[in-house]
C-alpha positions in Angstrom: 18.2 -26.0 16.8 17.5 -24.5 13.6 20.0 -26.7 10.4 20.3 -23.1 9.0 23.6 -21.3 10.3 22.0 -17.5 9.7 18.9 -18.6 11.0 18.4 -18.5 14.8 17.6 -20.9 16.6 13.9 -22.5 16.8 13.0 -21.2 20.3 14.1 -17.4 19.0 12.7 -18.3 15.7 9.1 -19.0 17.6 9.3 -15.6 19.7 6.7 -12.8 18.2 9.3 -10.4 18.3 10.8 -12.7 15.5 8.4 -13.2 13.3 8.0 -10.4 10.1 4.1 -11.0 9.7 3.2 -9.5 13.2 4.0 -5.5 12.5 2.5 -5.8 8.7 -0.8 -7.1 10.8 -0.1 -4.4 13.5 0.8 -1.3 11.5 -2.2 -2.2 8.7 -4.9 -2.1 11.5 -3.4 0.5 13.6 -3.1 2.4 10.0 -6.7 1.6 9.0 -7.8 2.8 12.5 -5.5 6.4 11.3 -7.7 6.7 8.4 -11.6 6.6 10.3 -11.6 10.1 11.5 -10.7 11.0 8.2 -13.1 8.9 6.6 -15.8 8.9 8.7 -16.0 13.0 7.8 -16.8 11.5 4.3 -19.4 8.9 5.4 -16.3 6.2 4.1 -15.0 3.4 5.5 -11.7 1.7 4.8 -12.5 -0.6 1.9 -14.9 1.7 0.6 -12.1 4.6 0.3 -10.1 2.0 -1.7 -13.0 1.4 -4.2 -13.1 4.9 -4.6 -9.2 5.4 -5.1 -9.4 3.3 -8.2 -12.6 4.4 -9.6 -11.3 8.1 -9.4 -8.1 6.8 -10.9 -9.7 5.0 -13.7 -13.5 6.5 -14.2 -14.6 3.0 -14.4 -13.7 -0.9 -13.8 -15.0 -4.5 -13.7 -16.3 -6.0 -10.8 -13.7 -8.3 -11.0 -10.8 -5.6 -11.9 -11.5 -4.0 -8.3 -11.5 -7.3 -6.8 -7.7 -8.0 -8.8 -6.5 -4.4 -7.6 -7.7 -4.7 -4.4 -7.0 -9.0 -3.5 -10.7 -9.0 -2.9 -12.9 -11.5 -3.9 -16.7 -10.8 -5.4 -18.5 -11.7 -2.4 -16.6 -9.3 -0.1 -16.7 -6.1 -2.8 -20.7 -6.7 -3.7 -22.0 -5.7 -0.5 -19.6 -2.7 -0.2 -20.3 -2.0 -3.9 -24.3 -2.4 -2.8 -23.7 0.3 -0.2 -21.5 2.9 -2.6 -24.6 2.1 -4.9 -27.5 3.1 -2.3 -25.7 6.4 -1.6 -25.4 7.4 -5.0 -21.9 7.2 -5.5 -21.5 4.7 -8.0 -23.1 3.1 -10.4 -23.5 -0.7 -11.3 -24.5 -2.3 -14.8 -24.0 -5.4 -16.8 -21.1 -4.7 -19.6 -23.1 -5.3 -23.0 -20.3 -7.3 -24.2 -20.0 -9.7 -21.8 -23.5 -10.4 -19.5 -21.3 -11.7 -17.0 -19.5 -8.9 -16.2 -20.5 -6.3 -14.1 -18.8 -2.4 -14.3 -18.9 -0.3 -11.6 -19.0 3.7 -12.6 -18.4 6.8 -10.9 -21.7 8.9 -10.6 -21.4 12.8 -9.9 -21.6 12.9 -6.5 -19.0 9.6 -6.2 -16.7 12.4 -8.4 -17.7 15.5 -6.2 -16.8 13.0 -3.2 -13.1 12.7 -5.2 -12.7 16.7 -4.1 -13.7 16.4 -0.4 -11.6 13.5 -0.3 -8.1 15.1 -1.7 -7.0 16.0 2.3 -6.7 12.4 3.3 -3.3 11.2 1.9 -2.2 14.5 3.3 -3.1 14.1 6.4 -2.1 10.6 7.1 1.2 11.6 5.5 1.7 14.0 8.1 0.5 12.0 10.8 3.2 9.5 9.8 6.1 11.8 10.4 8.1 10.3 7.8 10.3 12.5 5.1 8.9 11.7 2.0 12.2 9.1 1.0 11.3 7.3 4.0 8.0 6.9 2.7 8.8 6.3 -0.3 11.1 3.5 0.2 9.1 1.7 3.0 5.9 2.2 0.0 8.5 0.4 -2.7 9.6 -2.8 -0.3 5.8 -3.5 0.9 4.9 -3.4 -2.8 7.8 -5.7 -3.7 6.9 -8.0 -0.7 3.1 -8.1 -2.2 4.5 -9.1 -5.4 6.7 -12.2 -3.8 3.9 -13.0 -1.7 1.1 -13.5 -5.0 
């Protein structure tokens, strides 16, 4: 039994149904899988769309600022960053100031991309059938259990 009074005890405390971290992992893969149709109409996949997101947002950022952004480490974004490269979305290059550094850029068709791409918050908004305080609120605690979590 659990020395905790508001806990429950250890056999409830050990059921899935307890436990908080099982829906996050459900509802972010089932939510991933909500994006492909949408993305694979742009030739995107998941992590690639969030590359994109930030680069739109910004113009440009450090290999290593995408990997902060997005709690990614360097040698999960290179390949990805490889393959934005090769179809001519984006642009890699050494920062002059600091060798070690690499920026990633938006080229034009990475920014044309930006317009094709405006539907998808949209429609996974609508899928999710949520008013837009629901969302809004359920947005503001994930972000405020990220933030407890780092």
């Amino acid at each position: 039994m659990s020395d905790n009074p508001s806990l429950p005890s250890d056999e409830t405390l050990l059921k899935l149904e307890s436990q908080l971290c099982f829906p996050i992992y459900a509802v972010s893969r089932m939510l991933t899988k909500a994006y492909q149709p949408y993305l694979q109409e742009l030739d995107l996949t998941y992590p690639q769309y969030l590359v994109l997101l930030l680069l739109w947002e910004h113009g440009e950022l450090t290999v290593k600022a995408l990997g902060d952004n997005l709690l990614l480490d360097s040698g999960t974004l290179t390949p990805l960053l490889k393959r934005l490269e090769q179809k001519q979305w984006v642009s890699r290059r050494r920062d002059p100031r600091d060798e070690r550094s690499v920026i990633i850029g938006l080229l034009p068709a990475g920014r044309e991309l930006q317009q094709r791409a405006c539907h998808v918050p949209e429609a996974l908004f609508a899928r999710l059938g949520m008013s837009p305080a629901e969302f809004e609120a359920l947005r503001t605690q994930l972000q405020q259990l990220l933030i407890r979590l780092s």
